[in-house]
N, C-alpha and C positions, 0 to 999 in steps of 0.2 A: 553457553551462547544461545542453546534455544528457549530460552525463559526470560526475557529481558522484562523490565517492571516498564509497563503500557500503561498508557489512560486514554481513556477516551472520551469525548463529550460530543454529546448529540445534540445538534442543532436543527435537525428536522428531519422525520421519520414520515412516510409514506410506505404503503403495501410494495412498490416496487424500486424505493429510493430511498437511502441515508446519506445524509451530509453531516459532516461536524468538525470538529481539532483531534486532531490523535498525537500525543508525547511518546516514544520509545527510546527508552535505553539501550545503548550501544549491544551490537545481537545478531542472533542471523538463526533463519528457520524456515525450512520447507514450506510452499504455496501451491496449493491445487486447487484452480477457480471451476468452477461447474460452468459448462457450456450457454451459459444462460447469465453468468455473473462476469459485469466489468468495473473496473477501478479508472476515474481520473484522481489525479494529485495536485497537491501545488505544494512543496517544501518551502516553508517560512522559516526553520532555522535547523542549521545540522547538513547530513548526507545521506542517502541512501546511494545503493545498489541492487539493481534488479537483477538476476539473474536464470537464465533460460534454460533448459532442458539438455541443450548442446553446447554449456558450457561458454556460451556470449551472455555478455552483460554491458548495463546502461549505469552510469552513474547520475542520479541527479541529486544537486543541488539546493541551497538557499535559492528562492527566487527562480527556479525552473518546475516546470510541471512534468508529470510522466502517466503512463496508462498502463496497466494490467488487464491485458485483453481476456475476451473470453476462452477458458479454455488451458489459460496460462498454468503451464507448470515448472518448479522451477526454485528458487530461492530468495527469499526478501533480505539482505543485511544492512544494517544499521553501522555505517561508519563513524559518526559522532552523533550525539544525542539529538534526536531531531523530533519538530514539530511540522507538522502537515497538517492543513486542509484535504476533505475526502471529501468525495462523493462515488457511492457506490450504487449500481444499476442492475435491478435481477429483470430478467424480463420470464413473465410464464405465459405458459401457451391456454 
């Protein structure tokens, strides 16, 4: 479950920003974001599951967005195979 086959594609790279498509295979594995890195999302096809440190979780969707704040730790799972839009944010000091 923590090795699901990923792709990614990169649609615009900057020193403090990536955007692109990312595919995963149904899965699920540990997330530790550094204090300085954040995720938005938009699910185009499939489900995820985010889950929190305290054992709360968000499900999104086709057609819904979600955030990975900074800091977040926690568990990303893959309900059915899904594509997303990302954009990811590191800010340095």
């Amino acid at each position: 479950a923590g090795n699901p086959k990923r792709l990614t594609t990169s649609l615009y790279e900057h020193p403090n920003m990536s955007c692109g498509i990312w595919h995963c295979d149904v899965g699920a594995w540990r997330i530790v974001f550094a204090a300085n890195k954040q995720e938005f999302f938009q699910v185009i096809k499939g489900m995820v599951r985010l889950h929190d440190a305290h054992g709360e979780f968000v499900e999104i969707h086709a057609g819904q967005a979600g955030i990975i704040p900074p800091g977040f730790v926690g568990m990303f799972e893959v309900l059915e195979p899904v594509e997303k839009y990302y954009v990811i944010v590191e800010i340095t000091a």
